[in-house]
C-alpha positions in Angstrom: 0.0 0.0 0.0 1.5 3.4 -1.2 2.1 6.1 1.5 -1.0 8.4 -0.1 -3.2 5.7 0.2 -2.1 4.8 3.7 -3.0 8.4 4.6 -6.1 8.7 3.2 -7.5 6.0 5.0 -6.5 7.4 8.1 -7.8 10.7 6.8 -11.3 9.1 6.3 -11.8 8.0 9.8 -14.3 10.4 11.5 -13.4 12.6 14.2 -15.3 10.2 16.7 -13.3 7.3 15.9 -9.8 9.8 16.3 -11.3 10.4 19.7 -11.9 6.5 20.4 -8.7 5.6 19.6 -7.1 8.6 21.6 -9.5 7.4 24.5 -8.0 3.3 24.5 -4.4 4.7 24.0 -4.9 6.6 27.4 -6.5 3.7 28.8 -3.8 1.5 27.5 -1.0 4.2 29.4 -3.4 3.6 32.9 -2.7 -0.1 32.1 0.9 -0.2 32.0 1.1 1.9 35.0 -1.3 -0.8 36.9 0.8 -3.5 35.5 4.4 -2.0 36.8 2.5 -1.5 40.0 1.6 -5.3 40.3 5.1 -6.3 39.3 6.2 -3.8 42.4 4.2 -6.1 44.5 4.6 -8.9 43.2 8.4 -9.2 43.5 8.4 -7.4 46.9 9.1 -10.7 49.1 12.1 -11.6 46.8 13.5 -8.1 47.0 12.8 -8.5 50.7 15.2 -11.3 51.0 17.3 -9.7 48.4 17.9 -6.3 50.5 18.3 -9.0 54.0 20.9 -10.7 52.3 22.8 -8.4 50.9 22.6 -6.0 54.2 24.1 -8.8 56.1 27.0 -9.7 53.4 27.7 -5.7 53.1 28.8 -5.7 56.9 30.6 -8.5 56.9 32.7 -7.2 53.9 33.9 -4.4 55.9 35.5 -7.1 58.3 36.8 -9.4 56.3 37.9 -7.6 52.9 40.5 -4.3 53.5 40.1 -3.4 50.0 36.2 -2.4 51.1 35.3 1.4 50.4 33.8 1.5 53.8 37.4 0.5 54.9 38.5 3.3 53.0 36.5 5.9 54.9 37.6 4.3 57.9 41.0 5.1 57.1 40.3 8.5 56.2 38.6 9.3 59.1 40.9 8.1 61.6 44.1 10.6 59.4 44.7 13.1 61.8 45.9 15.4 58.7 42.4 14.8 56.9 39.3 17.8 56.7 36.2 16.7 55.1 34.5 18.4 53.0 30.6 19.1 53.2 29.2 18.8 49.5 25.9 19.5 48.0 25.1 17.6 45.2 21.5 18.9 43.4 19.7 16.1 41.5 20.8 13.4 43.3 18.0 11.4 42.2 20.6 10.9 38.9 22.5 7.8 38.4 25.5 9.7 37.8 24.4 12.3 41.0 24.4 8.8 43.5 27.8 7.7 42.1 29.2 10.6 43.1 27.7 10.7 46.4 28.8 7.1 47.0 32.4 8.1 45.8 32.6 11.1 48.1 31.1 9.5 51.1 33.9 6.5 50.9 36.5 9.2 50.8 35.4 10.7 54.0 33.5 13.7 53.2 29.6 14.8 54.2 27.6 14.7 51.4 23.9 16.7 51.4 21.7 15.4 47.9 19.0 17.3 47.0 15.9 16.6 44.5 14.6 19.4 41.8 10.7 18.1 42.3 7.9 19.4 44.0 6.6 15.2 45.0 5.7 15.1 48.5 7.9 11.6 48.4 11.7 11.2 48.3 13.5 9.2 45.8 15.0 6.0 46.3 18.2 7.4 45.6 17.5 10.0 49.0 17.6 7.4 50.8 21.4 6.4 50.2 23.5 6.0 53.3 25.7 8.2 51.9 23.7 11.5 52.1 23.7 12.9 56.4 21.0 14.7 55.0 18.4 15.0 51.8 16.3 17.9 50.6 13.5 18.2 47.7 13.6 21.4 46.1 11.0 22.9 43.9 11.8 24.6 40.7 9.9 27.7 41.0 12.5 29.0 43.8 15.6 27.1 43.3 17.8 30.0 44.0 16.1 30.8 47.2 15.8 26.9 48.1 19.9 26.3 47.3 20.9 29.9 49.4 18.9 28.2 52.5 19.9 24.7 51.7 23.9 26.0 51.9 23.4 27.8 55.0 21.9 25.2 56.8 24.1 22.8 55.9 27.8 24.8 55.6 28.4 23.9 52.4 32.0 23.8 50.8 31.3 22.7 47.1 28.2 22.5 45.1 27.7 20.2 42.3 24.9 20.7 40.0 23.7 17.1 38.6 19.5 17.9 38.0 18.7 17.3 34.6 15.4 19.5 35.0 17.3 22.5 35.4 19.4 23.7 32.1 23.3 25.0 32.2 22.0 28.6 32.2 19.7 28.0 35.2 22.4 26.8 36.9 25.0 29.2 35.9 22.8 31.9 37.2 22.3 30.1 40.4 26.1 29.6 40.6 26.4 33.6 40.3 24.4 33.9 43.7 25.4 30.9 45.2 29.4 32.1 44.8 28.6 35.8 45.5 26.4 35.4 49.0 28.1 32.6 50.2 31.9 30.6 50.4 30.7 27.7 48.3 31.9 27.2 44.9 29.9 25.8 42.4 31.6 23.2 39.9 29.8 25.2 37.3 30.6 27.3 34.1 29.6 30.6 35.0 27.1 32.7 32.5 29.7 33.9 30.2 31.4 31.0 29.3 28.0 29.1 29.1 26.2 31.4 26.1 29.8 31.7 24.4 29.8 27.8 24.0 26.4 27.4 23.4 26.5 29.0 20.2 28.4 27.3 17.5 29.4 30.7 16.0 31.2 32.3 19.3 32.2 29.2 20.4 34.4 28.3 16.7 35.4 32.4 17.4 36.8 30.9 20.9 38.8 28.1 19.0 40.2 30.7 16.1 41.4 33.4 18.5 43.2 31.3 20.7 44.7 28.9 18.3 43.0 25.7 18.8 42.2 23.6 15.7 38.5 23.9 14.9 36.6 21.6 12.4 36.2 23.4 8.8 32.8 24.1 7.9 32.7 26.7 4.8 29.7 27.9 3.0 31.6 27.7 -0.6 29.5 29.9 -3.4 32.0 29.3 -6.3 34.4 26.6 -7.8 37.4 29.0 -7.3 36.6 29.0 -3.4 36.1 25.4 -3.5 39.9 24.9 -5.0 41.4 27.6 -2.4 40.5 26.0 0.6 41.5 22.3 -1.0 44.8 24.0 -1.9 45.5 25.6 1.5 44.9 22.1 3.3 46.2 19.2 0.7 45.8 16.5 3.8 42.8 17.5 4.5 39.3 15.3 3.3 36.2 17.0 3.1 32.2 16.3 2.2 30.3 18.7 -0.1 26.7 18.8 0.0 24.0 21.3 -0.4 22.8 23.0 2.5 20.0 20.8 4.3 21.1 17.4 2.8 22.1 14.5 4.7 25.7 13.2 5.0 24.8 9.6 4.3 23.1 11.2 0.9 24.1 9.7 -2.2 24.9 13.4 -3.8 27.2 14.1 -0.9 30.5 14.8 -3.0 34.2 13.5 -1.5 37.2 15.5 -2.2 39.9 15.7 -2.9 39.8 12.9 -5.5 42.9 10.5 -5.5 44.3 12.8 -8.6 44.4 16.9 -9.1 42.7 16.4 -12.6 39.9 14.0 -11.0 39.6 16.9 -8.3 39.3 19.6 -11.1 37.5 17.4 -13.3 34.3 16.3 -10.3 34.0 20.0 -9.3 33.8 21.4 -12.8 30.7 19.3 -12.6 29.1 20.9 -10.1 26.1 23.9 -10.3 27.3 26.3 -7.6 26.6 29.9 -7.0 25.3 32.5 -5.1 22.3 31.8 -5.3 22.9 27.9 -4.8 25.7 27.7 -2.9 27.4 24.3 -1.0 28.5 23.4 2.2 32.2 21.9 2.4 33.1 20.2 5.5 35.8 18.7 7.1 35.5 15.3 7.8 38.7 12.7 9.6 39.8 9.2 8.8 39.8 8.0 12.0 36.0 9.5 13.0 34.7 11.1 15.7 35.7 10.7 19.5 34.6 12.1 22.5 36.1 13.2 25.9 34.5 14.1 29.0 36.1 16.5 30.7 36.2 17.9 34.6 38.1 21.2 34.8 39.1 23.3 37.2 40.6 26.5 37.2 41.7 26.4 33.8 43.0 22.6 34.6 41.9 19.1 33.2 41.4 17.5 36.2 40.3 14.2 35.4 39.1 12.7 31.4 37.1 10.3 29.8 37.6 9.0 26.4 35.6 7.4 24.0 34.6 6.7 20.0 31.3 8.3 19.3 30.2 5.4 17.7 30.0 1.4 19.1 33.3 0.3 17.4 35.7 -1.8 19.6 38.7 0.7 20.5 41.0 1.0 23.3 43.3 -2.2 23.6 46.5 -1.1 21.3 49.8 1.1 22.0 48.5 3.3 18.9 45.6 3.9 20.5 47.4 5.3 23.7 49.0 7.5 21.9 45.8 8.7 20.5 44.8 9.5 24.0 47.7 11.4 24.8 46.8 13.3 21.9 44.1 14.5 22.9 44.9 14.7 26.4 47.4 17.5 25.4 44.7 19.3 22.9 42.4 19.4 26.0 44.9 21.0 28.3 45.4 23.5 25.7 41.4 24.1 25.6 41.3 24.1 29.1 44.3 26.9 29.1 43.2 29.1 26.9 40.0 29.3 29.0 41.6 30.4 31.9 41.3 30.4 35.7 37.4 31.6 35.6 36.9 28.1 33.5 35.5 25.7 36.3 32.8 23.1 34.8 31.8 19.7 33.1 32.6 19.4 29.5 31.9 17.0 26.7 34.0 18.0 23.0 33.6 16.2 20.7 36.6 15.8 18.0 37.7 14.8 14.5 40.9 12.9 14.7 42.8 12.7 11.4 45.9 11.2 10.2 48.8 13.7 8.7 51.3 11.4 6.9 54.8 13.2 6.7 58.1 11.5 5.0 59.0 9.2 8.1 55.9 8.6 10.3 52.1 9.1 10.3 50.8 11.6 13.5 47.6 12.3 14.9 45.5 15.3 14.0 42.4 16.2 16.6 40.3 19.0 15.3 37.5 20.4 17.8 34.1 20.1 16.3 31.5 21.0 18.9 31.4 21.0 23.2 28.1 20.2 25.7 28.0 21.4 29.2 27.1 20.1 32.5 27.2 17.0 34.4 24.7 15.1 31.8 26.7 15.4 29.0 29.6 13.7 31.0 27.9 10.6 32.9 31.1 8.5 31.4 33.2 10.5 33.4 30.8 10.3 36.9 29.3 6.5 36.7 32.3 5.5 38.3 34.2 8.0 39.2 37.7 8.2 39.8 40.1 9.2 43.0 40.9 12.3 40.0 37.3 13.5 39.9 37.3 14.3 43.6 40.2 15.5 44.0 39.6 17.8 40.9 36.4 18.9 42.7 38.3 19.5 46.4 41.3 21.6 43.7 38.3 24.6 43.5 38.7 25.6 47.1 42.6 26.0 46.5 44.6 28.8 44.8 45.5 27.2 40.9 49.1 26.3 40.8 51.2 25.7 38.2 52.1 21.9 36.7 54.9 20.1 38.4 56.8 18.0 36.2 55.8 15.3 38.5 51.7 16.7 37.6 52.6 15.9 34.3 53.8 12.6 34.3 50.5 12.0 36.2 48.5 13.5 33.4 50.4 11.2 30.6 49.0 8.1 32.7 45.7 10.0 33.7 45.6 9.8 29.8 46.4 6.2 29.4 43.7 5.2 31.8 40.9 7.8 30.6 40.0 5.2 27.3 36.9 4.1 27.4 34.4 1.9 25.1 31.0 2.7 24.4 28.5 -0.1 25.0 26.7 -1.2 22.7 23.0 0.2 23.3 20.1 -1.9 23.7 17.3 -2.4 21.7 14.2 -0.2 21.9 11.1 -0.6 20.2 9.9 3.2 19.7 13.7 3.7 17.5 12.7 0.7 15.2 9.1 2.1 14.9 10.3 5.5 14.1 13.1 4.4 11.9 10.2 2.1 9.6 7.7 5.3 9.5 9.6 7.5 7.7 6.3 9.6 7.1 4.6 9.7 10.5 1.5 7.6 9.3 1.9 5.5 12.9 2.5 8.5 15.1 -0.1 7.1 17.7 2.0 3.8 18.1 4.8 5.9 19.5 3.6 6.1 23.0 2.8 2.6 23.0 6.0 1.4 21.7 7.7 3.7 24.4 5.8 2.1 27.4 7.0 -1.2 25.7 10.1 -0.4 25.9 9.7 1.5 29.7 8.4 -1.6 31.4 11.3 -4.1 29.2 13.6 -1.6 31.2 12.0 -1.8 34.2 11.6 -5.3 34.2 15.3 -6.4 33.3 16.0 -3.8 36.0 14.3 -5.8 39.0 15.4 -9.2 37.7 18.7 -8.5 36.5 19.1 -6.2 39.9 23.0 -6.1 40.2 22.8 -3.7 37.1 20.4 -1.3 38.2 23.0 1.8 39.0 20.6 2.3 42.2 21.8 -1.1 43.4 24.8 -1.3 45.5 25.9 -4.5 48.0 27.1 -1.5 50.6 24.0 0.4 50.0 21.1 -1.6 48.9 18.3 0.5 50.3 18.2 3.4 46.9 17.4 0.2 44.7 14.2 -1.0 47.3 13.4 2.2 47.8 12.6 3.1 44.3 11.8 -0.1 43.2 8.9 -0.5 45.7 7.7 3.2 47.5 8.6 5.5 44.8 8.1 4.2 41.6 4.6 2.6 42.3 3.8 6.0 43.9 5.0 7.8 40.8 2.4 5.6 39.1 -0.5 6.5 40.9 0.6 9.8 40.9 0.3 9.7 36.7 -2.8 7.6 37.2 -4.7 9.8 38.9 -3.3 12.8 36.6 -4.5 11.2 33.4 -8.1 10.8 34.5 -8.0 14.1 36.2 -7.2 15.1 32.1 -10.6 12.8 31.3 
């Protein structure tokens, strides 16, 4: 059946029968919420014996096993030389938020978490033993809620980790936070956040200070298209009209393996003014991305990864590779300065130059997110270099060391990471087949599918679930069995409150 005809025979159904359908697809939402209620209860007794269990193994480990992290804060605490720290970590109801929590608290230090909600209940991950205290703050006075929260509490750092409150909310809250109180926010401040959220000042950021950029021209002749080919011979680029995708089949590749083959495919090619082209640089060796903590103007701790699912990581070449880039991003990080304190994903084009004797590495800077959500590589598991970096903001910057440096070349060495391969989801497939939107009302369906899959291989398979931990088992209860199924009444009662 041809897409038109597809689409008129939704178009024929009356406006009753839109309304029907609309009606069962709400009533098939109510459903799935009733259903991951029932699985709540219905695995309660074995998560009962499950949360028993582990308890009792948990203490034991502290006894028997000195490599335990409760050993650690043992140790910590009993170092006459050691001041912890009190740290406040907004939107700890994050996977990457209770890794950190769990990571500070085993290195001695008071941790506070803190909700953006306005639910009367706390989340499972509130309830982590790591936290002396938790708080629930609403978004309508954040800024008011944070000031009293960091009072209260004497508050040395702050680290924002709430993915309902954007960098700019936060940077503004860092201004107030940093200029009524001691505490320092690990936080790009407002000017640094609208300069890189712009791809325009933020390439103006890379130019000025001499930091390779990835070429994106807007060519409107053939003699433009030649210049920039001529003023970077090792350089391979994709030319496309504006608007087209890169997997197109019209995407041109140049240069060609020969200067007349070069001449010869862009002699072929209708540009002007009035239908100009868009020549970008691409890399041989794809894109990568690193996860950055900085402090100061510092990298203080890295994470690197290929943007796509390709096996990379195991071989002395690709070491190198991260020293690479490890230098590049202490460069970045330089040229931003002291004021430059934050979470950073870039993401780069690395290219291979071959010269008479040796082939190097070439890693041009194509784009950079902000915040802690654009760097959960980096804070899943984070290292002893993430907190220190965090505990660096309350000292004066200092210079590197040679010794610092030597640090940073095996820092480097141990930032690789793989990305996992992702799991399947329902809703993707479905979108990918409707390429015209004629089953836009299976969408929702498919992504409650693919919500209660999740769900379910969380509780069964519950040594995965981030929440879970043999030390501190109660997050993963917590949400599995009082928050969650109130969260599903909660949407229950909202949809027929809609009716």
């Amino acid at each position: 059946m041809s897409v038109p005809t597809v689409r008129r025979v939704f178009g024929s159904i009356p406006r009753q029968r839109t309304l029907q359908s609309i009606r069962q697809l709400l009533q098939f939402q109510v459903l799935a919420h009733l259903l991951r209620i029932a699985l709540s209860i219905i695995l309660l007794p074995l998560d009962n014996a499950i949360l028993f269990a582990t308890c009792i193994v948990g203490q034991l480990s502290v006894f028997l096993w000195h490599s335990n992290p409760a050993y650690r804060r043992q140790a910590a605490l009993r170092d006459a030389r050691f001041y912890p720290k009190t740290i406040l970590i907004t939107g700890i109801d994050t996977p990457h938020g209770l890794a950190l929590a769990r990571c500070l608290y085993y290195h001695g230090h008071r941790v506070v978490g803190a909700d953006v909600s306005n639910l009367p209940f706390a989340s499972g991950e509130g309830m982590s033993k790591s936290l002396v205290n938790s708080y629930r703050i609403s978004r309508s006075n954040y800024v008011s809620r944070l000031l009293d929260v960091i009072h209260r509490e004497k508050i040395d750092i702050w680290i924002p980790c709430s993915p309902r409150m954007n960098v700019l909310e936060d940077a503004m809250a860092k201004h107030m936070v940093e200029s009524r109180t001691t505490c320092k926010a690990i936080h790009m401040d407002t000017e640094w956040v609208n300069r890189f959220s712009e791809t325009e000042s933020f390439v103006q950021f890379l130019n000025e200070n001499g930091l390779p950029a990835v070429e994106n021209h807007q060519v409107q002749s053939r003699d433009s298209v030649h210049k920039i080919l001529h003023r970077s011979p090792s350089k391979i680029y994709h030319m496309r009209r504006p608007g087209t995708a890169v997997d197109d089949s019209n995407v041109v590749t140049l240069p060609k393996r020969t200067l007349s083959m070069t001449y010869t495919e862009v002699s072929e090619i209708r540009i002007s003014k009035d239908r100009p082209w868009v020549l970008q640089q691409q890399a041989r060796l794809g894109e990568f991305i690193a996860e950055l903590l900085v402090v100061s103007g510092k990298v203080k701790a890295m994470k690197l990864r290929p943007a796509d699912d390709r096996f990379w990581g195991q071989s002395r070449l690709d070491e190198g590779l991260a020293v690479t880039i490890q230098k590049l991003m202490d460069r970045f990080a330089v040229k931003g300065g002291p004021e430059m304190t934050g979470h950073l994903c870039v993401r780069l084009l690395v290219d291979e130059e071959f010269e008479t004797n040796h082939v190097r590495y070439v890693a041009h800077i194509a784009s950079c997110t902000q915040g802690t959500g654009s760097v959960e590589y980096l804070l899943h598991n984070p290292s002893s270099s993430v907190i220190n970096g965090y505990l660096a903001v309350l000292s004066p910057p200092t210079d590197d060391t040679p010794a610092n440096l030597e640090n940073k070349r095996q820092q480097a060495r141990a930032s690789i990471v793989t990305s996992p391969r992702r799991t399947f989801s329902y809703s993707e497939k479905l979108i990918q087949i409707d390429t015209h939107g004629v089953l836009s009302l299976l969408y929702p369906v498919a992504k409650q599918v693919d919500r209660f899959v999740d769900q379910t291989n969380n509780r069964l398979l519950f040594w995965q679930d981030p929440r879970f931990s043999a030390l501190d088992p109660l997050p993963w209860w917590w949400h599995a069995h009082v928050y969650r199924p109130l969260k599903e009444l909660e949407l229950i009662l909202s949809r027929q409150g809609k009716q």
